[in-house]
C-alpha positions as CSV (number, residue, x, y, z in Angstrom):
1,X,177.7,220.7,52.4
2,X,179.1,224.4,51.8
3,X,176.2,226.9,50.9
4,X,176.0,227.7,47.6
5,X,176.2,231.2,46.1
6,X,173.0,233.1,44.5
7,X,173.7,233.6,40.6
8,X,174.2,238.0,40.3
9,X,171.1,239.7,39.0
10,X,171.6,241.6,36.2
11,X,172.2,244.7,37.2
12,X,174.9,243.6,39.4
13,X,176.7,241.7,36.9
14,X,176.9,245.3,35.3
15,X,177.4,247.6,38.1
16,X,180.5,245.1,38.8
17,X,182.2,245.6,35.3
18,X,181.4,249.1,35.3
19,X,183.4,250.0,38.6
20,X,185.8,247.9,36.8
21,X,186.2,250.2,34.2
22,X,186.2,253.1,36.0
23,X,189.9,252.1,37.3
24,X,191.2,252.7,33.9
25,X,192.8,249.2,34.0
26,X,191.1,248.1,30.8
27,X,192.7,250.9,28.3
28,X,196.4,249.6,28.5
29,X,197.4,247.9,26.1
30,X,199.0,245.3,27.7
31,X,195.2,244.6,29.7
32,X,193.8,244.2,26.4
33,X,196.6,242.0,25.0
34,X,196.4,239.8,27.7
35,X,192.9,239.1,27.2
36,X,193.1,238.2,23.6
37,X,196.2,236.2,24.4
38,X,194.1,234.4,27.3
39,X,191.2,234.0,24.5
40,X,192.7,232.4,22.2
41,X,194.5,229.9,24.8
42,X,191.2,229.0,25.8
43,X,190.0,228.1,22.4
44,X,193.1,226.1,21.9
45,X,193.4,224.2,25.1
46,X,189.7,223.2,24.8
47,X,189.6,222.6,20.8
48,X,188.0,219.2,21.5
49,X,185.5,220.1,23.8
50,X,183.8,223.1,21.7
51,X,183.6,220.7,18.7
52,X,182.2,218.7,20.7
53,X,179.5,220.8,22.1
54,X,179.3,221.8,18.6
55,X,177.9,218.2,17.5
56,X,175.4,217.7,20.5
57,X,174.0,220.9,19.2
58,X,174.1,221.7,15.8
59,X,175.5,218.1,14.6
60,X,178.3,219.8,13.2
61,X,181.2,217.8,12.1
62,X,184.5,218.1,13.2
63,X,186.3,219.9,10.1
64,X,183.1,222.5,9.7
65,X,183.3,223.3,13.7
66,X,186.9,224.0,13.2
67,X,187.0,225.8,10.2
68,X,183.9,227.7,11.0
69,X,184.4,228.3,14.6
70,X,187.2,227.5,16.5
71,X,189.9,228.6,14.0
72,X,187.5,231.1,12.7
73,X,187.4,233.3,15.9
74,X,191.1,232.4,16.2
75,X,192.2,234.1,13.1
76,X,190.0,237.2,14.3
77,X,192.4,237.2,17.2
78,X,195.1,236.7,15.8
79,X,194.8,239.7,12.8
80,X,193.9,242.3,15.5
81,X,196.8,240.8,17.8
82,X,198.9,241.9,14.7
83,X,197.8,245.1,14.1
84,X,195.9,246.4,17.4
85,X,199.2,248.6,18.5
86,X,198.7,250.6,15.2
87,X,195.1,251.1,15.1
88,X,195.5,252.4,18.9
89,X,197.7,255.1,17.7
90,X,196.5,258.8,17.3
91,X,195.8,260.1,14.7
92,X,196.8,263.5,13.4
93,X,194.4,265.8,11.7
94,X,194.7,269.0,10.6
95,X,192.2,271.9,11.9
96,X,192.3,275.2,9.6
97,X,189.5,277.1,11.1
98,X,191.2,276.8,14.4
99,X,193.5,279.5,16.0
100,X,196.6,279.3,15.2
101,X,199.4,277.0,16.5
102,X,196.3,274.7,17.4
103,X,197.2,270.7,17.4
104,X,194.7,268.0,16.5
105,X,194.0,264.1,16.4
106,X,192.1,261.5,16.8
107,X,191.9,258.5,19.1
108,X,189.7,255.0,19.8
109,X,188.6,255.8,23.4
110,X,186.7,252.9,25.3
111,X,182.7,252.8,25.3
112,X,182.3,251.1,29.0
113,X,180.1,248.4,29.4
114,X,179.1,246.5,26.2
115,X,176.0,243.1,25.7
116,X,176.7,240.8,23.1
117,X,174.0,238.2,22.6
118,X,174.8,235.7,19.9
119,X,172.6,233.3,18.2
120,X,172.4,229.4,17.9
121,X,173.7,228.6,14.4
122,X,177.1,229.5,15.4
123,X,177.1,229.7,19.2
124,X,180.9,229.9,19.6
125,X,181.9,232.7,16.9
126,X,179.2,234.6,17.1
127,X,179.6,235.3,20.8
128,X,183.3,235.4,20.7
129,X,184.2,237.4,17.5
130,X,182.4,239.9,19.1
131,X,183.7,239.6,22.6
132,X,187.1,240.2,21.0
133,X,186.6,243.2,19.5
134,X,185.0,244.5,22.6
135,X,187.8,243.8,24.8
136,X,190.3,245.0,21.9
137,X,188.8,248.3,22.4
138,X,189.2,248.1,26.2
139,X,185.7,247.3,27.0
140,X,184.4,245.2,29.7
141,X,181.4,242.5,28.1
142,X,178.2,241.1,29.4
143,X,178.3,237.9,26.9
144,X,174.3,236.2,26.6
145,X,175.1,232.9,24.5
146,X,171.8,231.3,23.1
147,X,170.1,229.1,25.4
148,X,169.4,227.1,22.0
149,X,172.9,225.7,21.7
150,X,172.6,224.9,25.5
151,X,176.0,222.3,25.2
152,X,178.2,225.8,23.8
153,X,176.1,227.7,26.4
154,X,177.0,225.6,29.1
155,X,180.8,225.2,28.3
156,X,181.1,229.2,27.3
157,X,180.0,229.7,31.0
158,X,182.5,227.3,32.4
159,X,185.3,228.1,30.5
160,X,185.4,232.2,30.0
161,X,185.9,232.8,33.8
162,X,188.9,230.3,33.7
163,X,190.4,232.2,31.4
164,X,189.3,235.8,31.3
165,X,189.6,238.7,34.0
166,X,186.0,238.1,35.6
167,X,185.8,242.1,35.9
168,X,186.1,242.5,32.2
169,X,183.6,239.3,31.1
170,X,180.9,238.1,32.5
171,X,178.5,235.2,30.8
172,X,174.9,235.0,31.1
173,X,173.2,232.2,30.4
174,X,169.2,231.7,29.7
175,X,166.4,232.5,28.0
176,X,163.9,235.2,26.8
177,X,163.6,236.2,30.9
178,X,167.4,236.8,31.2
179,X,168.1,238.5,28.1
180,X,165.0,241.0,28.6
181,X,166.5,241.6,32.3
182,X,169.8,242.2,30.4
183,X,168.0,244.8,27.8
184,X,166.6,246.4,30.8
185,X,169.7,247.4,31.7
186,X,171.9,250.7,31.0
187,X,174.5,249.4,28.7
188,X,177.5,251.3,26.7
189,X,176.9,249.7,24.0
190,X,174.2,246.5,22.9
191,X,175.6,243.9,20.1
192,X,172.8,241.5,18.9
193,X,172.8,239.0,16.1
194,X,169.7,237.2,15.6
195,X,166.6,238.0,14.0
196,X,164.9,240.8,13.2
197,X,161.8,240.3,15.2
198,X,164.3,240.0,17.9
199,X,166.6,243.2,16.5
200,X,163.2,245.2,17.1
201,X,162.8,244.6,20.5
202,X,166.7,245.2,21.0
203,X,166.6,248.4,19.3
204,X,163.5,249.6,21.6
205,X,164.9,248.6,24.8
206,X,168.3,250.5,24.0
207,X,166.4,253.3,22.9
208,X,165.3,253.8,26.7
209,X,169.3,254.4,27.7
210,X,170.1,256.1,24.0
211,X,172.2,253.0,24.2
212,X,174.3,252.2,20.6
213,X,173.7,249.1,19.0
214,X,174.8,247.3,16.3
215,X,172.5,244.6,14.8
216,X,173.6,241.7,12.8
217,X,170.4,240.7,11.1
218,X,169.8,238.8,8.0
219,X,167.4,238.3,4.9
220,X,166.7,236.7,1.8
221,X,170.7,236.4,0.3
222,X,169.7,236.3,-4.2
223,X,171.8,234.7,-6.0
224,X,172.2,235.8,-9.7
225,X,172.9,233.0,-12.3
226,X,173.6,235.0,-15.7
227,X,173.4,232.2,-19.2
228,X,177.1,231.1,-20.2
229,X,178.2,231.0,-16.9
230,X,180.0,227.5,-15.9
231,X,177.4,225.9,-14.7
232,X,179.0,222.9,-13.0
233,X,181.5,224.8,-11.3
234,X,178.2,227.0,-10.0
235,X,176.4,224.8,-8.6
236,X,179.8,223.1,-7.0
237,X,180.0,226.1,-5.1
238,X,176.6,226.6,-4.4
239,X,176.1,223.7,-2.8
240,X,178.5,224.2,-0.7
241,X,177.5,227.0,0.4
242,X,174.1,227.1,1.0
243,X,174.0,223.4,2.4
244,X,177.1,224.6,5.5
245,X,175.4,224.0,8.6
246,X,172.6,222.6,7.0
247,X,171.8,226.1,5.5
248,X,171.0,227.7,9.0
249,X,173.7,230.4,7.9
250,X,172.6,234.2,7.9
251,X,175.0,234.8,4.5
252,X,174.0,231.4,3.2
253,X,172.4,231.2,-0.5
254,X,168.6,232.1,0.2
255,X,167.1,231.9,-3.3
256,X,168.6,231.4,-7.0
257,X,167.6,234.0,-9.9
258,X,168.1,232.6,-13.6
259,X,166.4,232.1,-17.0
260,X,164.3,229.1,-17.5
261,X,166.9,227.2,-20.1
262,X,169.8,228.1,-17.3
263,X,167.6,227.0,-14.6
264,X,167.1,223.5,-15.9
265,X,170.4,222.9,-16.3
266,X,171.2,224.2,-13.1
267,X,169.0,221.7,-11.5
268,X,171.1,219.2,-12.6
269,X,174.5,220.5,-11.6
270,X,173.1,220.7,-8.3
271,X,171.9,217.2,-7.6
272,X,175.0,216.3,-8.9
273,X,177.2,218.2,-6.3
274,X,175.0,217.3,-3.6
275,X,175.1,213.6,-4.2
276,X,179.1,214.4,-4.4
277,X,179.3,216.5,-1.2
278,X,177.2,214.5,0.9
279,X,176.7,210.7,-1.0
280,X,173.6,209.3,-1.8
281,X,172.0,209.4,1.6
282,X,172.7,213.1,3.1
283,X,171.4,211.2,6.7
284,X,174.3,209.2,6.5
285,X,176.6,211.1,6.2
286,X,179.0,212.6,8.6
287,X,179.3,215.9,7.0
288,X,175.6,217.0,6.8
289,X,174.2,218.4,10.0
290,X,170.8,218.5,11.7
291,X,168.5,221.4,12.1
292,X,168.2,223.2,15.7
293,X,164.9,221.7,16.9
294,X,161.6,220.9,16.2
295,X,159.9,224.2,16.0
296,X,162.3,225.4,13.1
297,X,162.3,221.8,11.4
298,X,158.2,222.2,11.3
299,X,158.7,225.5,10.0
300,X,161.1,224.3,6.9
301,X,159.2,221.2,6.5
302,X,155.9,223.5,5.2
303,X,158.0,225.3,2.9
304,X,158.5,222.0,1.1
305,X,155.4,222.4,-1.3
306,X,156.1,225.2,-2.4
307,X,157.9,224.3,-5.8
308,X,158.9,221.1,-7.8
309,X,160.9,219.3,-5.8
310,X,164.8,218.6,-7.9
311,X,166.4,216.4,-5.4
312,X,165.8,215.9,-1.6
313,X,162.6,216.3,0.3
314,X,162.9,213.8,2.4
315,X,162.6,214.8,6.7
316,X,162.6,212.6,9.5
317,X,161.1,215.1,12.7
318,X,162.6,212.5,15.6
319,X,166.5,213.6,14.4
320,X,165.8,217.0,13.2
321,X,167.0,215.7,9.4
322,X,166.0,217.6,6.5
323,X,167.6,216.1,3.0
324,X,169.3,219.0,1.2
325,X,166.7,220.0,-1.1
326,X,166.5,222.2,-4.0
327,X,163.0,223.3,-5.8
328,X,162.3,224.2,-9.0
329,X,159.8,226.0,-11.2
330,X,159.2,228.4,-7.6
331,X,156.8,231.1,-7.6
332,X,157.9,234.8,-6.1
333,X,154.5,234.7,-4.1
334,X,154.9,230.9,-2.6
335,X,155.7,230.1,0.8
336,X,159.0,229.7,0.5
337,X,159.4,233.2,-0.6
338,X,158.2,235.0,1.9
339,X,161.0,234.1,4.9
340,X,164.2,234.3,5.6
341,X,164.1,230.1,4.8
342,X,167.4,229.8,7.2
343,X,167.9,225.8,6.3
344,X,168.5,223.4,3.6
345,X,166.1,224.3,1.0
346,X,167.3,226.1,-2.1
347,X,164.5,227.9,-4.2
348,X,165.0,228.3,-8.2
349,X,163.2,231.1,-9.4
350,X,162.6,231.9,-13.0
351,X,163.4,235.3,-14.4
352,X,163.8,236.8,-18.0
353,X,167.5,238.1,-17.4
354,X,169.5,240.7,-15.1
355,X,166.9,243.2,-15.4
356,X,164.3,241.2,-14.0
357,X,166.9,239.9,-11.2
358,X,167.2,243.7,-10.2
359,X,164.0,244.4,-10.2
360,X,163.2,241.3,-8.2
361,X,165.7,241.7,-6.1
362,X,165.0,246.2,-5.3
363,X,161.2,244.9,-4.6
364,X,162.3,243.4,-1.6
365,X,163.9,244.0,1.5
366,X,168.0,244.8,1.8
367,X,169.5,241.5,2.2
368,X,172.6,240.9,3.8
369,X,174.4,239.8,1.0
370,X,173.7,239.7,-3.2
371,X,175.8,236.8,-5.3
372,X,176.7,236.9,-8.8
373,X,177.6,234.4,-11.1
374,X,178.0,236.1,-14.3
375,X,181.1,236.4,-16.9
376,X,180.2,239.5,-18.0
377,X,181.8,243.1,-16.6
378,X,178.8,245.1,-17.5
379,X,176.1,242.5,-15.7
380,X,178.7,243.0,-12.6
381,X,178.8,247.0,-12.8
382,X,174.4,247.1,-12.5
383,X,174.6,244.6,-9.9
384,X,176.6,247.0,-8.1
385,X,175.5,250.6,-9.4
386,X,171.3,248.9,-9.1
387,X,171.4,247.1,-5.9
388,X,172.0,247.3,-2.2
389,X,172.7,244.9,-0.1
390,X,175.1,244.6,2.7
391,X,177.8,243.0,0.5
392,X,178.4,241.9,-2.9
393,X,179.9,238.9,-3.9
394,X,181.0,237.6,-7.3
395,X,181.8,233.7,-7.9
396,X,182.0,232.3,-4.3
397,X,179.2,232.8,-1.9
398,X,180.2,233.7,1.2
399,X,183.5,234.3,0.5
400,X,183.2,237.7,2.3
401,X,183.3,236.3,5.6
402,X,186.5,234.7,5.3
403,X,189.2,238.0,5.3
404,X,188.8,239.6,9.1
405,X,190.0,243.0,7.5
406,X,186.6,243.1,5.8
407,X,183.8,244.7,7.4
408,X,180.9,242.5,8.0
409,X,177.1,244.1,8.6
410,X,173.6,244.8,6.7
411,X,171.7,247.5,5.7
412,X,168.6,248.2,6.8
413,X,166.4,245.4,7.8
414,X,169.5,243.5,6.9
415,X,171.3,245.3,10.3
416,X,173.1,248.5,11.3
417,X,176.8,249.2,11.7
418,X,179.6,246.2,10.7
419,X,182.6,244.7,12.9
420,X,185.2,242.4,12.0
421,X,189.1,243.7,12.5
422,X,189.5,247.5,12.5
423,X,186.0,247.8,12.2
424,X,185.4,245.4,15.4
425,X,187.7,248.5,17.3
426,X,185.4,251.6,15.3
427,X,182.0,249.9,16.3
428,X,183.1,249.1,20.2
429,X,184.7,252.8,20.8
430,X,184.1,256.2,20.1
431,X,186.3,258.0,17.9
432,X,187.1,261.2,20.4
433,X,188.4,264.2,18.8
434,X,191.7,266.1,21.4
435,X,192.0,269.7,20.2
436,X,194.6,271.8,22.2
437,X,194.2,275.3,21.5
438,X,197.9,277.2,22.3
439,X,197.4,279.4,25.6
440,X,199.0,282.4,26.5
């Protein structure tokens, strides 16, 4: 039997793709080109297989795995295989207060070495949007998928060195040991999505290397329902959007905000588009997936009580199934308040009007994302003048993430820094100002 070959440590999985990028081979065009190209081929060629890997983990079905994650990270490619040329470009700038004669401009130069660890809720694009715009700005990347989607894990690390030059991308698979050996690490640049219990401990082992990062947290999303709205239509796309993935989504729906008379008719709109989306018996059906293991599904299962309980409720522990569940008559201090839920529970909480939303909502942490449902262009104008969040969205939640030429990040305990298209290429570089000064 041949010997086997000892998996790299760490820090010679970097020291590798650092000498890598010291040749220079990774700023042509063409180099990064050819490893989008090579990307996307892979996600093609093995379509089947990721959604595959994306049931045994996640039970995702097969129209959600593609949408959401195969042809999701594919469009991403795609835009910045469109437009990467031009962004590469220099660009002029004018410098007054230099001698004159003297030329400026500025240009996207590589960063070096860049970690990307991605989470479990959406193993494939959370890892690879990321990847791509690290390679589009002619870095080499450590990736770290989440040892909780251990099927995408395992195919990820099969599959990249296939496809990819193996001095430019490197997978890492494991646990809490391998990514704190990664963190300990000198890194160009450290890309985390997660948590941000997690984000804490990220941001203090960069801090040791006054290493970058950009953290892709999350929060409590609100959603504002103003009176008069269309409230079947609302809760149509509510449903949907909260209930994705069974609701482990970081821009997902976290909490509703309307008046009382609103609210109960809400409640019924919504057990109505559930029943619609996903039949009578959510465990039945194919569409409705299954939440990431038993630790979290405990967790969700205690936050149950902590309202009146509209439709769902029901949990069965041996398949990780929790019914799609929305609660009613919720008080701001319950349990269910207090977290980042991250599953299929929808809170209604009771409020006076927009004034208490905004209040409610400036009492508490940045979320990620603020929704509006609201007809009125004045109710729209506070919600963005009187809140922050990372984005605002009017009429579709989640809508934001589907344009790649949109920036997508938090603020404050929501994250630092965005990506996504051009802003994938500004977060992975460094924007290097070239000043030549005319000699004699």
């Amino acid at each position: 039997m041949p010997p086997t070959c000892a998996p790299e440590r760490p820090e010679e999985v970097v020291a590798r793709l650092r000498a890598a990028c010291r040749t220079g081979s990774h700023r042509s065009l063409e180099w990064r080109t050819r490893q989008l190209t090579c990307l996307r081929a892979m996600l093609s060629d093995h379509a089947e297989d990721f959604t595959t890997a994306l049931h045994a983990d996640l039970r995702k079905n097969r129209a959600e795995a593609y949408a959401a994650e195969i042809g999701f990270t594919i469009r991403e490619i795609d835009h910045i295989l469109v437009n990467l040329e031009e962004w590469l470009r220099p660009v002029p700038v004018t410098a007054p207060g230099c001698p004159p004669g003297s030329e400026a401009h500025l240009r996207y130069d590589p960063l070096g070495v860049v970690l990307v660890m991605a989470p479990w809720n959406y193993p494939v694009q959370l890892l690879l949007v990321p990847v791509v715009g690290a390679l589009a700005a002619g870095n080499a990347v450590v990736a770290k998928p989440s040892d909780l989607a251990p099927a995408c894990s395992a195919l990820l690390a099969r599959l990249v060195p296939r496809y990819l030059d193996t001095d430019a991308v490197s997978v890492v698979e494991g646990g809490v040991a391998e990514a704190a050996a990664l963190l300990a690490q000198r890194f160009d640049h450290v890309f985390y999505t997660g948590n941000g219990v997690v984000g804490r401990v990220v941001m203090r082992a960069a801090a040791e290397h006054l290493t970058p990062v950009t953290l892709e947290l999350g929060g409590k999303c609100p959603v504002f329902v103003d009176r008069g709205t269309n409230l079947a239509d609302t809760a149509a796309r509510l449903a949907r959007a909260k209930f994705t993935n069974a609701g482990q989504t970081c821009v997902a729906p976290d909490h509703v905000l309307t008046d009382p008379e609103t609210a109960r008719t809400l409640e019924v709109e919504l057990a109505r588009s559930l029943e619609k989306l996903f039949g009578t018996d959510p465990r039945a059906s194919r569409s409705y997936g299954r939440i990431i293991n038993p630790r979290h599904f405990d967790r969700l299962v205690r936050l149950l009580d902590s309202g009146r309980i509209v439709v769902g409720g029901g949990h069965d522990r041996e398949n990780r199934y929790i019914a799609p569940t929305v609660l009613a008559e919720v008080r701001a201090d319950s349990p269910v308040m207090q977290e980042e839920i991250f599953g299929p529970v929808l809170p209604i909480v009771e409020v006076s009007g927009v004034d208490e939303a905004i209040a409610f909502i400036n009492e508490r942490d940045k979320p990620l994302a603020v929704y509006g449902f609201t007809r009125s262009t004045d109710t729209r104008r506070r919600l963005a003048e009187e809140t922050a969040s990372g984005s605002l969205v009017f009429g579709l939640p989640m809508a934001q993430v589907l344009d790649p030429g949109l920036p997508f990040g938090g603020v404050g305990p929501s994250g630092t820094g965005s990506y996504r298209g051009a802003h994938s290429l500004a977060a992975f570089s460094h924007r290097k100002t070239v000043l030549q000064v005319p000699q004699r």
